[in-house]
C-alpha positions as CSV (number, residue, x, y, z in Angstrom):
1,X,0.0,0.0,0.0
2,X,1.2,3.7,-0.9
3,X,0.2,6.7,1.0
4,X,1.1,9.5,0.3
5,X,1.0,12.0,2.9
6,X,2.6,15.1,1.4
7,X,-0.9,15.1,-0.2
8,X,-2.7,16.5,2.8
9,X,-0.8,19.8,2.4
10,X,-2.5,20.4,-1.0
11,X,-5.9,22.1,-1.0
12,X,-8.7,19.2,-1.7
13,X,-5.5,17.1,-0.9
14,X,-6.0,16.8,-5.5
15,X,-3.3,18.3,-8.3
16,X,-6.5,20.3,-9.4
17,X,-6.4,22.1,-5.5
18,X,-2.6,22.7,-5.7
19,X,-3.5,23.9,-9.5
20,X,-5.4,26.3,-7.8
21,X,-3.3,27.5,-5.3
22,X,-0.2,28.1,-8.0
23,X,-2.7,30.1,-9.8
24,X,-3.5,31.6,-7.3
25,X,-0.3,32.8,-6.3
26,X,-0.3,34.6,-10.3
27,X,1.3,31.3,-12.4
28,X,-1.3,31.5,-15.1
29,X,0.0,27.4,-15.4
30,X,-2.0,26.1,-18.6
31,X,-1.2,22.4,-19.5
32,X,-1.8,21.1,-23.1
33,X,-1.5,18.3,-25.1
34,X,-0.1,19.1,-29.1
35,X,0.3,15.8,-31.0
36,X,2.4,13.5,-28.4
37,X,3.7,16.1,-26.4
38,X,2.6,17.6,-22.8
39,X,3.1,21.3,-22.7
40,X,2.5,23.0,-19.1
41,X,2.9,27.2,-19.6
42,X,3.0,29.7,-17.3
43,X,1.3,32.5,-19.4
44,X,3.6,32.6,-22.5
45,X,6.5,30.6,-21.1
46,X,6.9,27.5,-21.6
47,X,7.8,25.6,-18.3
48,X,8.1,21.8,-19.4
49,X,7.8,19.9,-22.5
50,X,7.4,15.5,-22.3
51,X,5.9,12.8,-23.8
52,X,4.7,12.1,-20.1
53,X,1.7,12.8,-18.8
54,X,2.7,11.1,-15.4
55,X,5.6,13.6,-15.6
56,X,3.2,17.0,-15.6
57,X,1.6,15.6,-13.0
58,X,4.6,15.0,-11.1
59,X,6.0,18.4,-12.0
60,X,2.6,19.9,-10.8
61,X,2.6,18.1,-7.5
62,X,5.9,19.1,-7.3
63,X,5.4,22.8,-7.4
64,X,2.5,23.1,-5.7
65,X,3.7,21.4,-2.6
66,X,6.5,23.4,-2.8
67,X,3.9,26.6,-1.8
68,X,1.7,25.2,-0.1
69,X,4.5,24.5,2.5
70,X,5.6,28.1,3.0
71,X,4.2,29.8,6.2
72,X,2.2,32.5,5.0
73,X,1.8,32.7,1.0
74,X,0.7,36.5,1.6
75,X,4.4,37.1,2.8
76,X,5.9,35.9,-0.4
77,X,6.9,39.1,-3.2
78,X,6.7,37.1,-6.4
79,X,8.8,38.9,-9.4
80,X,11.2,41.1,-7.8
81,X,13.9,43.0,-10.0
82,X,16.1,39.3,-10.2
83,X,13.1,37.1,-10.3
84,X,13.9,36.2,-7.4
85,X,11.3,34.9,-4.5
86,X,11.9,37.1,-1.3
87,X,10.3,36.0,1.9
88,X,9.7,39.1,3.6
89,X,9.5,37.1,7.2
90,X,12.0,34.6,7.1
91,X,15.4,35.3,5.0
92,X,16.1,38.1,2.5
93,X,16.0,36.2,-0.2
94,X,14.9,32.4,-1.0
Protein backbone atom coordinates (compact mmCIF):
# COMPACT_ATOMS: atom_id res chain seq x y z
CA UNK A 1 0.00 0.00 0.00
CA UNK A 2 1.17 3.68 -0.85
CA UNK A 3 0.24 6.67 1.03
CA UNK A 4 1.07 9.52 0.32
CA UNK A 5 1.00 11.98 2.94
CA UNK A 6 2.60 15.08 1.42
CA UNK A 7 -0.94 15.06 -0.21
CA UNK A 8 -2.69 16.49 2.82
CA UNK A 9 -0.80 19.82 2.39
CA UNK A 10 -2.53 20.43 -1.02
CA UNK A 11 -5.95 22.08 -1.05
CA UNK A 12 -8.70 19.18 -1.68
CA UNK A 13 -5.47 17.13 -0.85
CA UNK A 14 -6.00 16.79 -5.52
CA UNK A 15 -3.32 18.29 -8.27
CA UNK A 16 -6.51 20.31 -9.38
CA UNK A 17 -6.40 22.15 -5.53
CA UNK A 18 -2.56 22.68 -5.71
CA UNK A 19 -3.50 23.85 -9.52
CA UNK A 20 -5.41 26.27 -7.78
CA UNK A 21 -3.27 27.46 -5.34
CA UNK A 22 -0.22 28.09 -7.96
CA UNK A 23 -2.71 30.10 -9.79
CA UNK A 24 -3.49 31.62 -7.33
CA UNK A 25 -0.26 32.84 -6.33
CA UNK A 26 -0.26 34.61 -10.33
CA UNK A 27 1.31 31.30 -12.35
CA UNK A 28 -1.25 31.47 -15.06
CA UNK A 29 -0.04 27.42 -15.39
CA UNK A 30 -1.98 26.11 -18.55
CA UNK A 31 -1.25 22.38 -19.49
CA UNK A 32 -1.79 21.11 -23.13
CA UNK A 33 -1.47 18.27 -25.13
CA UNK A 34 -0.12 19.12 -29.07
CA UNK A 35 0.32 15.84 -30.97
CA UNK A 36 2.39 13.47 -28.43
CA UNK A 37 3.65 16.07 -26.41
CA UNK A 38 2.64 17.58 -22.77
CA UNK A 39 3.12 21.34 -22.65
CA UNK A 40 2.55 23.03 -19.12
CA UNK A 41 2.85 27.16 -19.56
CA UNK A 42 3.04 29.71 -17.28
CA UNK A 43 1.34 32.48 -19.36
CA UNK A 44 3.60 32.61 -22.51
CA UNK A 45 6.55 30.59 -21.07
CA UNK A 46 6.95 27.47 -21.63
CA UNK A 47 7.77 25.57 -18.29
CA UNK A 48 8.10 21.81 -19.39
CA UNK A 49 7.81 19.90 -22.51
CA UNK A 50 7.40 15.53 -22.31
CA UNK A 51 5.85 12.78 -23.76
CA UNK A 52 4.65 12.08 -20.09
CA UNK A 53 1.70 12.80 -18.83
CA UNK A 54 2.66 11.09 -15.44
CA UNK A 55 5.64 13.63 -15.62
CA UNK A 56 3.22 16.99 -15.65
CA UNK A 57 1.63 15.56 -12.99
CA UNK A 58 4.62 14.99 -11.13
CA UNK A 59 5.98 18.38 -12.01
CA UNK A 60 2.64 19.86 -10.85
CA UNK A 61 2.64 18.06 -7.46
CA UNK A 62 5.90 19.06 -7.26
CA UNK A 63 5.40 22.84 -7.43
CA UNK A 64 2.54 23.14 -5.69
CA UNK A 65 3.66 21.41 -2.56
CA UNK A 66 6.54 23.36 -2.80
CA UNK A 67 3.94 26.60 -1.81
CA UNK A 68 1.71 25.19 -0.07
CA UNK A 69 4.48 24.45 2.49
CA UNK A 70 5.55 28.10 3.04
CA UNK A 71 4.18 29.77 6.17
CA UNK A 72 2.23 32.55 4.98
CA UNK A 73 1.75 32.70 1.01
CA UNK A 74 0.66 36.51 1.61
CA UNK A 75 4.39 37.13 2.81
CA UNK A 76 5.92 35.92 -0.44
CA UNK A 77 6.94 39.07 -3.17
CA UNK A 78 6.74 37.11 -6.42
CA UNK A 79 8.77 38.92 -9.44
CA UNK A 80 11.15 41.07 -7.82
CA UNK A 81 13.86 42.95 -10.01
CA UNK A 82 16.05 39.33 -10.18
CA UNK A 83 13.10 37.08 -10.34
CA UNK A 84 13.90 36.23 -7.45
CA UNK A 85 11.26 34.92 -4.51
CA UNK A 86 11.88 37.05 -1.34
CA UNK A 87 10.28 35.98 1.87
CA UNK A 88 9.67 39.09 3.63
CA UNK A 89 9.47 37.10 7.23
CA UNK A 90 12.00 34.63 7.14
CA UNK A 91 15.38 35.27 4.98
CA UNK A 92 16.15 38.12 2.55
CA UNK A 93 16.01 36.21 -0.16
CA UNK A 94 14.93 32.44 -1.04
Amino acid sequence: MLELKWRDHLPDQTLEGGLSLLNELKWNLEIKQVGKFWHVTAGHKALLKTSSRDAVDSFLYGMALAYSVVPDPSSISLGTSRGRLRNKGYASRV
